[in-house]
C-alpha positions in Angstrom: -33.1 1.0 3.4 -29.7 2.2 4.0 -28.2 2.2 7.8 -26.0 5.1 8.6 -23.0 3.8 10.8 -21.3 7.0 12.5 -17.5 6.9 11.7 -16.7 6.2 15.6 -18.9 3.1 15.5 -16.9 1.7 12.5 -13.7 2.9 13.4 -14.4 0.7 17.2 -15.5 -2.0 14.6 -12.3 -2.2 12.6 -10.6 -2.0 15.4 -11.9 -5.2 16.6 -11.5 -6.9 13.6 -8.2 -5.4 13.4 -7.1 -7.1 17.4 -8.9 -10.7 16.4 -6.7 -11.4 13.0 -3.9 -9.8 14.8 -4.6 -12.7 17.7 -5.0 -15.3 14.9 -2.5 -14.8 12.5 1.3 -14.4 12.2 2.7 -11.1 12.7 2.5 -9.2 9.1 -0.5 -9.8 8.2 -2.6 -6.9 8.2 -0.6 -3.4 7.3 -0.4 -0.7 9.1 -3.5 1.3 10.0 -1.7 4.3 8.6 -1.3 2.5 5.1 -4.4 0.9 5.4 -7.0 4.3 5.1 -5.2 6.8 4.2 -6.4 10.6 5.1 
């Protein structure tokens, strides 16, 4: 069975991923959004 996530759902996701290692970890960490996924 596969689970179809709509791209706003994962985008909110990442996002909050994105805001807790940025909480956790030294500045530099993560790159850019931009660089990150590329469109």
């Amino acid at each position: 069975m596969v689970m179809k996530i709509e791209a706003d759902e994962c985008r909110a996701a990442l996002t909050l991923i994105r805001r807790t290692i940025e909480d956790h970890c030294p500045p530099g960490v993560l790159p850019s959004e931009d660089r990150a996924v590329p469109l």
